[in-house]
Backbone atoms as SQL, in Angstrom:
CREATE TABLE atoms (id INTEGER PRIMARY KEY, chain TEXT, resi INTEGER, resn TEXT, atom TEXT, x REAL, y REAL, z REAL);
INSERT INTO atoms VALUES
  (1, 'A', 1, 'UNK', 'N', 0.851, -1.175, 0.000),
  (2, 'A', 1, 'UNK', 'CA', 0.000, 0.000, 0.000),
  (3, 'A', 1, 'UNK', 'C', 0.899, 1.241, 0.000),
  (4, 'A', 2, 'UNK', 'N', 0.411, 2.564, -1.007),
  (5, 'A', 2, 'UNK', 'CA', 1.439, 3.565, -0.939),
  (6, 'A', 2, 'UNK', 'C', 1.703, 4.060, 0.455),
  (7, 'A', 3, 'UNK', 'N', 2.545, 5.045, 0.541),
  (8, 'A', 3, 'UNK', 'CA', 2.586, 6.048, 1.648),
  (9, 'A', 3, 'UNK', 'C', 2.444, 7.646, 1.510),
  (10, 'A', 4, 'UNK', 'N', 1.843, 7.907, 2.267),
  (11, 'A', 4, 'UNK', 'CA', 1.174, 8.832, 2.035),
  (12, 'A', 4, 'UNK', 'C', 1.495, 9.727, 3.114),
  (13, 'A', 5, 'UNK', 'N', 1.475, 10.929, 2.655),
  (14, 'A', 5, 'UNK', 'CA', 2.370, 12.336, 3.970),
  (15, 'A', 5, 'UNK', 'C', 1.421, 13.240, 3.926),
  (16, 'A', 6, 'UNK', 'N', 1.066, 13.671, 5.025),
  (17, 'A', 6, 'UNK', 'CA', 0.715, 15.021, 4.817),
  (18, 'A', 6, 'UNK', 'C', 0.977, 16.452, 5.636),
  (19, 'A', 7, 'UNK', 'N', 1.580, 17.125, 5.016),
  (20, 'A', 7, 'UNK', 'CA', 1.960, 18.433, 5.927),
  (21, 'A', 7, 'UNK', 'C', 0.946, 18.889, 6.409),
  (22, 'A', 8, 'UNK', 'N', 1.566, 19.672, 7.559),
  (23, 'A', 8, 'UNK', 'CA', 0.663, 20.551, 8.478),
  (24, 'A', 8, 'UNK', 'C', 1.090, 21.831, 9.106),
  (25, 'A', 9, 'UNK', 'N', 0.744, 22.651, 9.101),
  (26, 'A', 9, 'UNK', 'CA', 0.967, 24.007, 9.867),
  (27, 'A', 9, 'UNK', 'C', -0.098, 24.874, 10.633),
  (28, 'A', 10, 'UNK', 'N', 0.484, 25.304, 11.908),
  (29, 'A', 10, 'UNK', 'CA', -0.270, 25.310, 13.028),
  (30, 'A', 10, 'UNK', 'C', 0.177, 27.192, 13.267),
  (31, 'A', 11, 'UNK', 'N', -0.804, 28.144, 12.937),
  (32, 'A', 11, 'UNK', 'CA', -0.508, 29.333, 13.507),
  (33, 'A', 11, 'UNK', 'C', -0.472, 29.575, 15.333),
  (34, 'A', 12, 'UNK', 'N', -0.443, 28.581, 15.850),
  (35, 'A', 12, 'UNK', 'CA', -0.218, 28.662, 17.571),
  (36, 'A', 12, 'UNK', 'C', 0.145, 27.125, 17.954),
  (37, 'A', 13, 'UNK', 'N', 1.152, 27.290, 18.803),
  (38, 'A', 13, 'UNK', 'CA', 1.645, 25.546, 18.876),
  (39, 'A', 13, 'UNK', 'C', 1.088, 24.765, 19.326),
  (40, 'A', 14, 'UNK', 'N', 0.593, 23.365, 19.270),
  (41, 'A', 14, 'UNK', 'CA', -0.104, 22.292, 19.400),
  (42, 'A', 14, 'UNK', 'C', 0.184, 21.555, 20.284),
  (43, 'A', 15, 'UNK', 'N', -0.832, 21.741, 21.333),
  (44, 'A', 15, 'UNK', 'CA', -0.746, 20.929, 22.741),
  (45, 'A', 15, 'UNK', 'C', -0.494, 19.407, 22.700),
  (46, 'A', 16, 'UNK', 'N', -0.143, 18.722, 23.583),
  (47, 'A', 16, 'UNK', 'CA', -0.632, 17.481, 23.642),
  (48, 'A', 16, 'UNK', 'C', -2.307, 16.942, 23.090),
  (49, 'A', 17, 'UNK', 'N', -3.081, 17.936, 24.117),
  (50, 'A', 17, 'UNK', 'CA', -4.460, 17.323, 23.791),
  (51, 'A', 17, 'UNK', 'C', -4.871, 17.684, 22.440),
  (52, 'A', 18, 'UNK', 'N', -4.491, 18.771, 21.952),
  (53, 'A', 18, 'UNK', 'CA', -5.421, 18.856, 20.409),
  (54, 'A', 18, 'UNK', 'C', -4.773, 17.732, 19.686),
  (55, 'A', 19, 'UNK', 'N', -3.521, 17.557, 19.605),
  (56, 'A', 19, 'UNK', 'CA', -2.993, 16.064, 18.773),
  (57, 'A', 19, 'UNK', 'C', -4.122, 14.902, 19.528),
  (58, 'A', 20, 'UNK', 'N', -3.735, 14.594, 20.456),
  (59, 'A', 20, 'UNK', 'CA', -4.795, 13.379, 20.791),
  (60, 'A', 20, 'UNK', 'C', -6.409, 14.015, 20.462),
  (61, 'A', 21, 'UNK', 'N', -6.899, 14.977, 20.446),
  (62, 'A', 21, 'UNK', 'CA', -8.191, 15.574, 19.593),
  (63, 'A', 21, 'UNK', 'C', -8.449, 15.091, 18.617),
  (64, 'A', 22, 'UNK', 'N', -7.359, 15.443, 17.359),
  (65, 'A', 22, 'UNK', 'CA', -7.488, 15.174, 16.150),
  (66, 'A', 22, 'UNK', 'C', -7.038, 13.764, 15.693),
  (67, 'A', 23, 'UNK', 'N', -6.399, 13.170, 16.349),
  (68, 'A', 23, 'UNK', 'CA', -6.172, 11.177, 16.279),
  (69, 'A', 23, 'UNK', 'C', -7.253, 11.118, 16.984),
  (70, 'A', 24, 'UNK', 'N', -7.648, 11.225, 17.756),
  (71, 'A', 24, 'UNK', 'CA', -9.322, 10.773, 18.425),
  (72, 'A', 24, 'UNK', 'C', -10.281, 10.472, 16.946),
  (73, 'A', 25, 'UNK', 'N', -10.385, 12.109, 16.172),
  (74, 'A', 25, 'UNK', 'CA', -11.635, 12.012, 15.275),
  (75, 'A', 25, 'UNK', 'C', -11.064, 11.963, 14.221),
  (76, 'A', 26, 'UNK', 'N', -9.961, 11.310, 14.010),
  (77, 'A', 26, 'UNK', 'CA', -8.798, 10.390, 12.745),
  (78, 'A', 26, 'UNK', 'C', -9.224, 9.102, 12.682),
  (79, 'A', 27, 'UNK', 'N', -9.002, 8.281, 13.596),
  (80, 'A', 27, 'UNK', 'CA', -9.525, 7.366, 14.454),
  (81, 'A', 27, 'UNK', 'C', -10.354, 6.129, 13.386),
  (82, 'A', 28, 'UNK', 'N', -11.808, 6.790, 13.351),
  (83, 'A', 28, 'UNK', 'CA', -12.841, 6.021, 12.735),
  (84, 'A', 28, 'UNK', 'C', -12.679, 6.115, 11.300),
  (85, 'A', 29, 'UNK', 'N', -12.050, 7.375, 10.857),
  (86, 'A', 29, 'UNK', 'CA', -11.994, 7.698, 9.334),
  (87, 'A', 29, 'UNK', 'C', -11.042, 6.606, 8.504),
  (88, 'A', 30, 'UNK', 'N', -10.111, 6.462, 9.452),
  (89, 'A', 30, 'UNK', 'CA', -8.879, 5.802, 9.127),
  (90, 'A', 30, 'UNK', 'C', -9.571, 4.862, 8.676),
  (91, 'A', 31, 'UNK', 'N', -10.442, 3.853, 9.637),
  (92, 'A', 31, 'UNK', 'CA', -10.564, 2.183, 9.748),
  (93, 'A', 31, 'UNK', 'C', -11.293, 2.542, 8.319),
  (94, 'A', 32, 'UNK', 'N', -12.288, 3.206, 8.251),
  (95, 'A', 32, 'UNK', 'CA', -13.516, 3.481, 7.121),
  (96, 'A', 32, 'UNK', 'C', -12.684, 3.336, 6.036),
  (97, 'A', 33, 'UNK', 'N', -11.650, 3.846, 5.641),
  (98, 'A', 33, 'UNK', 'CA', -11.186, 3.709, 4.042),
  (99, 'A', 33, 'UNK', 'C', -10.212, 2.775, 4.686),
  (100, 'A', 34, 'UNK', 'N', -9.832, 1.339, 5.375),
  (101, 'A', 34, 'UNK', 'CA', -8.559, 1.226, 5.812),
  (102, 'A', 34, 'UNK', 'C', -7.188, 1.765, 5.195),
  (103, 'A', 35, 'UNK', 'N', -7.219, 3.148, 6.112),
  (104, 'A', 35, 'UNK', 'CA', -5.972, 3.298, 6.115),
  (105, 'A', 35, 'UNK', 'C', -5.257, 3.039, 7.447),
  (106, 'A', 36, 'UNK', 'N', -3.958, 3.595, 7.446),
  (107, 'A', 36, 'UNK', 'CA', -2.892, 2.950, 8.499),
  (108, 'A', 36, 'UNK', 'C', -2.075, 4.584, 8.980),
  (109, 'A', 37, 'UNK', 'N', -1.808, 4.600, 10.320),
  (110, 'A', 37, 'UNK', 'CA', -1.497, 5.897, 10.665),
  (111, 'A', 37, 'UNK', 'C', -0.059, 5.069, 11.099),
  (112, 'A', 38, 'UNK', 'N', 1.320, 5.865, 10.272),
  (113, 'A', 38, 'UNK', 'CA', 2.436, 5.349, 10.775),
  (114, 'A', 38, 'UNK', 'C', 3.575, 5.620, 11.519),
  (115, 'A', 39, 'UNK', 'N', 3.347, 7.088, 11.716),
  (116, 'A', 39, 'UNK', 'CA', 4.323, 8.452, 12.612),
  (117, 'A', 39, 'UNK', 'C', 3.926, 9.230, 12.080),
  (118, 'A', 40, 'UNK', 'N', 4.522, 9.979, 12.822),
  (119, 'A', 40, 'UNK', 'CA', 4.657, 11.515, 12.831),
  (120, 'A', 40, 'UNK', 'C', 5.629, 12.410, 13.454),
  (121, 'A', 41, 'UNK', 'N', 6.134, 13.511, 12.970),
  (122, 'A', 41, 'UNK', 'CA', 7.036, 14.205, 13.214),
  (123, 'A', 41, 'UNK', 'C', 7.159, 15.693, 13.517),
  (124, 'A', 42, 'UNK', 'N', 6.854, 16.149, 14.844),
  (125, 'A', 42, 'UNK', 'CA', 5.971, 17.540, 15.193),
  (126, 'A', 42, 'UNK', 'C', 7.704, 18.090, 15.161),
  (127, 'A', 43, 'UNK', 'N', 7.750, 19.299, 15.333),
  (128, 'A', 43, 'UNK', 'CA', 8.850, 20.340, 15.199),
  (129, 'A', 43, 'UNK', 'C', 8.659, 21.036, 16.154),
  (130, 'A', 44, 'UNK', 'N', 9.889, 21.139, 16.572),
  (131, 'A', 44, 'UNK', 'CA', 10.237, 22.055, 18.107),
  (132, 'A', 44, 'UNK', 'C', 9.326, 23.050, 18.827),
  (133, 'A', 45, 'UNK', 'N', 9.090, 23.388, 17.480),
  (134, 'A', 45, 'UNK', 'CA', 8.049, 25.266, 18.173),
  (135, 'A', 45, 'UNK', 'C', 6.456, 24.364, 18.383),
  (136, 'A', 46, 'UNK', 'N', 6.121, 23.024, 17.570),
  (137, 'A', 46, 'UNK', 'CA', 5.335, 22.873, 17.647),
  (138, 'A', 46, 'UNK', 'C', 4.068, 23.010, 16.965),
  (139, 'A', 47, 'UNK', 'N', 4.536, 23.953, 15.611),
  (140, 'A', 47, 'UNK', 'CA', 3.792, 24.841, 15.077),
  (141, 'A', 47, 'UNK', 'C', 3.941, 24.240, 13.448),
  (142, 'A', 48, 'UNK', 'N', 4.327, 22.831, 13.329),
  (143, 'A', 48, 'UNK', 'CA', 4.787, 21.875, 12.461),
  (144, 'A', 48, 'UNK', 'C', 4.532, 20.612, 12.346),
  (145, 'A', 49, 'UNK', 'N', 4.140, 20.019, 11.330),
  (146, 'A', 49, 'UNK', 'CA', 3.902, 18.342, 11.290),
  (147, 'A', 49, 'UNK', 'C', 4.163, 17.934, 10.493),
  (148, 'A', 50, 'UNK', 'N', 4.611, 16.372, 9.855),
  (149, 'A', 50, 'UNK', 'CA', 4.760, 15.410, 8.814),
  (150, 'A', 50, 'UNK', 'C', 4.008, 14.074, 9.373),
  (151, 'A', 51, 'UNK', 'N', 2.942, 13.857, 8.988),
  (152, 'A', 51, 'UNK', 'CA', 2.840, 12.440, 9.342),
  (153, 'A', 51, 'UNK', 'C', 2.861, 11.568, 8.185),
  (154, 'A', 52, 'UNK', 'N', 2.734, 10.287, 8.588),
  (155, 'A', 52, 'UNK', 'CA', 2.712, 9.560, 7.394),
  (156, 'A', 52, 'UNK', 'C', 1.904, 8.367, 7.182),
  (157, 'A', 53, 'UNK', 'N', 1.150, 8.057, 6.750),
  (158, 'A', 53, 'UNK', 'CA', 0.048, 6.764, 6.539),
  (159, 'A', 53, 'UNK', 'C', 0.404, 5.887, 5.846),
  (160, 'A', 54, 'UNK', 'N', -0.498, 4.660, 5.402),
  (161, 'A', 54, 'UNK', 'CA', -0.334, 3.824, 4.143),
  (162, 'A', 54, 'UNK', 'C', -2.174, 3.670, 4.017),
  (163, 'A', 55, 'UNK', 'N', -2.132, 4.338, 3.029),
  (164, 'A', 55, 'UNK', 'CA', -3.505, 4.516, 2.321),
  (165, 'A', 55, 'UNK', 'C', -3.973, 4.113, 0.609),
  (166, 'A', 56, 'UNK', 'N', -4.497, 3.805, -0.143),
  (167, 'A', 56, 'UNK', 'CA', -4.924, 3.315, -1.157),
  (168, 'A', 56, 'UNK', 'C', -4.245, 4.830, -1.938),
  (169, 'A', 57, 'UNK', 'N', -4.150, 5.933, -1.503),
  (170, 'A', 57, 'UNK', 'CA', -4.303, 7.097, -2.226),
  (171, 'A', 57, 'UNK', 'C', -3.716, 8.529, -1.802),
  (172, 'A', 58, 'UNK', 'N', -3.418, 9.032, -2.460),
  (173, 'A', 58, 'UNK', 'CA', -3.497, 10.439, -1.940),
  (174, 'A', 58, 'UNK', 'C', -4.819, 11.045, -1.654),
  (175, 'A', 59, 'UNK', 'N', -5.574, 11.087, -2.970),
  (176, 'A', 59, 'UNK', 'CA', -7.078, 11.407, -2.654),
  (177, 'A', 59, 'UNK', 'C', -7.748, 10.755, -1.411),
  (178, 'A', 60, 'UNK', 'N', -7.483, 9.623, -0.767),
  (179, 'A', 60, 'UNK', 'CA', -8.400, 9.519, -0.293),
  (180, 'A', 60, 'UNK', 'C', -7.704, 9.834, 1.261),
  (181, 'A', 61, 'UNK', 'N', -6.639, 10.011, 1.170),
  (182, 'A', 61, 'UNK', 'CA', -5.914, 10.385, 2.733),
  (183, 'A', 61, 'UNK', 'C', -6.428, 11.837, 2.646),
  (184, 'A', 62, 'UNK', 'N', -6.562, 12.717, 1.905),
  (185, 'A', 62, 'UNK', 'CA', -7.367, 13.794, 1.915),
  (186, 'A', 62, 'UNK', 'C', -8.988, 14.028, 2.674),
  (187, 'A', 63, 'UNK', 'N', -9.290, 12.717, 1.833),
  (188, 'A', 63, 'UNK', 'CA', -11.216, 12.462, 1.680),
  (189, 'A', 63, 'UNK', 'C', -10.939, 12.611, 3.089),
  (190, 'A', 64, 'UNK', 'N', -9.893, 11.557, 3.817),
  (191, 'A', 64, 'UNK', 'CA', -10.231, 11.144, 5.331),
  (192, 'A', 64, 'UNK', 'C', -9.847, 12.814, 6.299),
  (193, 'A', 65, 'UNK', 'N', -8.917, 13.048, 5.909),
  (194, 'A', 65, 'UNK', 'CA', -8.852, 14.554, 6.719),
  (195, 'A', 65, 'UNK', 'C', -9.778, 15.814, 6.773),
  (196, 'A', 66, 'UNK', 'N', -10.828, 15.959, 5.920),
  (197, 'A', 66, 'UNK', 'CA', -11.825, 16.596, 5.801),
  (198, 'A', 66, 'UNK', 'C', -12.786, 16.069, 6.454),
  (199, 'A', 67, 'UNK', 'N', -12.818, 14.819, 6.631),
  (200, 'A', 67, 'UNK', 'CA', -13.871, 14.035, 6.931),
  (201, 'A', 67, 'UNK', 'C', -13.881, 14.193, 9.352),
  (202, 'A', 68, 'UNK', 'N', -12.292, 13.929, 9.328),
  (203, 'A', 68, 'UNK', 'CA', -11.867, 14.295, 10.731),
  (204, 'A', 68, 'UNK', 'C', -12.012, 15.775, 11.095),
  (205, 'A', 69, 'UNK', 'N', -11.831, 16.420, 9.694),
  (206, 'A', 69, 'UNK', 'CA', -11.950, 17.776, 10.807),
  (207, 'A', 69, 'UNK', 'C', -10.306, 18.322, 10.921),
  (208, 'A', 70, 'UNK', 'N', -9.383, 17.569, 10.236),
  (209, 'A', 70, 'UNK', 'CA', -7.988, 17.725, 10.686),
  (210, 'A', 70, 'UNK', 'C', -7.084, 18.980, 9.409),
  (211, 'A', 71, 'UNK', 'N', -6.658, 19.838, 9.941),
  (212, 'A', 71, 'UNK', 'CA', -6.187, 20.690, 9.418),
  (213, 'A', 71, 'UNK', 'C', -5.185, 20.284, 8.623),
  (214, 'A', 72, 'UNK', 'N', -4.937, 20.509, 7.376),
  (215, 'A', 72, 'UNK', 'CA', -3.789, 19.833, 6.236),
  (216, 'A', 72, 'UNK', 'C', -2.946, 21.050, 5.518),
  (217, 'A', 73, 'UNK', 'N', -2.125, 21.297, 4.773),
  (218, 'A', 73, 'UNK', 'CA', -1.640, 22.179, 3.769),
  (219, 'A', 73, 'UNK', 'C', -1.083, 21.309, 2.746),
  (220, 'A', 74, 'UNK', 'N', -0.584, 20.252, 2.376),
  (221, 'A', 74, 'UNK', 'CA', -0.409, 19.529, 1.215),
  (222, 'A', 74, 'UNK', 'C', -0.551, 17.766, 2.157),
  (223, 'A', 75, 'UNK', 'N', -0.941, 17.092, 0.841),
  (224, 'A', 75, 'UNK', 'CA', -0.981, 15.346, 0.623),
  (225, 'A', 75, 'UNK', 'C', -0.317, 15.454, -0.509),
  (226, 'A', 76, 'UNK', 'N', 0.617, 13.958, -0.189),
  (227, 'A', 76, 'UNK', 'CA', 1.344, 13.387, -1.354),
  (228, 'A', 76, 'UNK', 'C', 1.726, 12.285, -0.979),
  (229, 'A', 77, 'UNK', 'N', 2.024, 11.465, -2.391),
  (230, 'A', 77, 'UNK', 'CA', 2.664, 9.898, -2.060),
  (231, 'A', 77, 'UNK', 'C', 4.144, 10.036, -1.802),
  (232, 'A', 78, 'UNK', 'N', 4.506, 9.355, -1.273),
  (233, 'A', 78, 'UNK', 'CA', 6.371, 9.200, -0.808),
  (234, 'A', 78, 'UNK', 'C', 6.622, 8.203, -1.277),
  (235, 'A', 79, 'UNK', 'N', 7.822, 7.352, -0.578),
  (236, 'A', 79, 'UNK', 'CA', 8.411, 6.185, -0.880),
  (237, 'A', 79, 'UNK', 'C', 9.799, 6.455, -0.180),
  (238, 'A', 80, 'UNK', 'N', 9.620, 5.380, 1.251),
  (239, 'A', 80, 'UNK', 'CA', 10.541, 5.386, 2.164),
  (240, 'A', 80, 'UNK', 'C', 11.946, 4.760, 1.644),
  (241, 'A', 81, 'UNK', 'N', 12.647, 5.503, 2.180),
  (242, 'A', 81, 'UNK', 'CA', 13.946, 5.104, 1.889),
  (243, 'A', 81, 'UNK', 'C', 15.047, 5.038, 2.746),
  (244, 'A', 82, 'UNK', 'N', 15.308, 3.854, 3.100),
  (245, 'A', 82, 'UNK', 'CA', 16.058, 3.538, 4.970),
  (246, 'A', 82, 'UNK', 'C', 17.098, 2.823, 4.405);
């Protein structure tokens, strides 16, 4: 299944609880299209994200973030390289 990223930017830095907020109402969306939530990578100030899924799609890792309620600025496919 691809992998799928999507940036994020936060005009005030992001508590603990709004992250567990928005994986709360991630949550059901995910299972609904099975997708797969695989990290994430917040930035110092806080005011920053990369996470990364394995989803059928770009489109539909989108469908699911609209659907949560979860704030995005770009989706795209990757391809890990370790």
């Amino acid at each position: 299944m691809p992998r799928i990223v999507v940036e994020r930017s936060f005009d005030t830095p992001q508590s603990d609880e709004d992250m567990r907020r928005v994986a709360d109402q991630e949550r059901p969306c995910l299972a609904a299209y099975q997708a797969t939530w695989k990290r994430s990578l917040l930035s110092s100030d806080r005011k920053r994200m990369v996470c990364e899924y394995e989803a059928a799609d770009a489109e539909t890792m989108r469908r699911i973030q609209r659907e949560a309620g979860a704030q995005f600025d770009r989706v795209w496919i990757g391809e890990v390289i370790e």
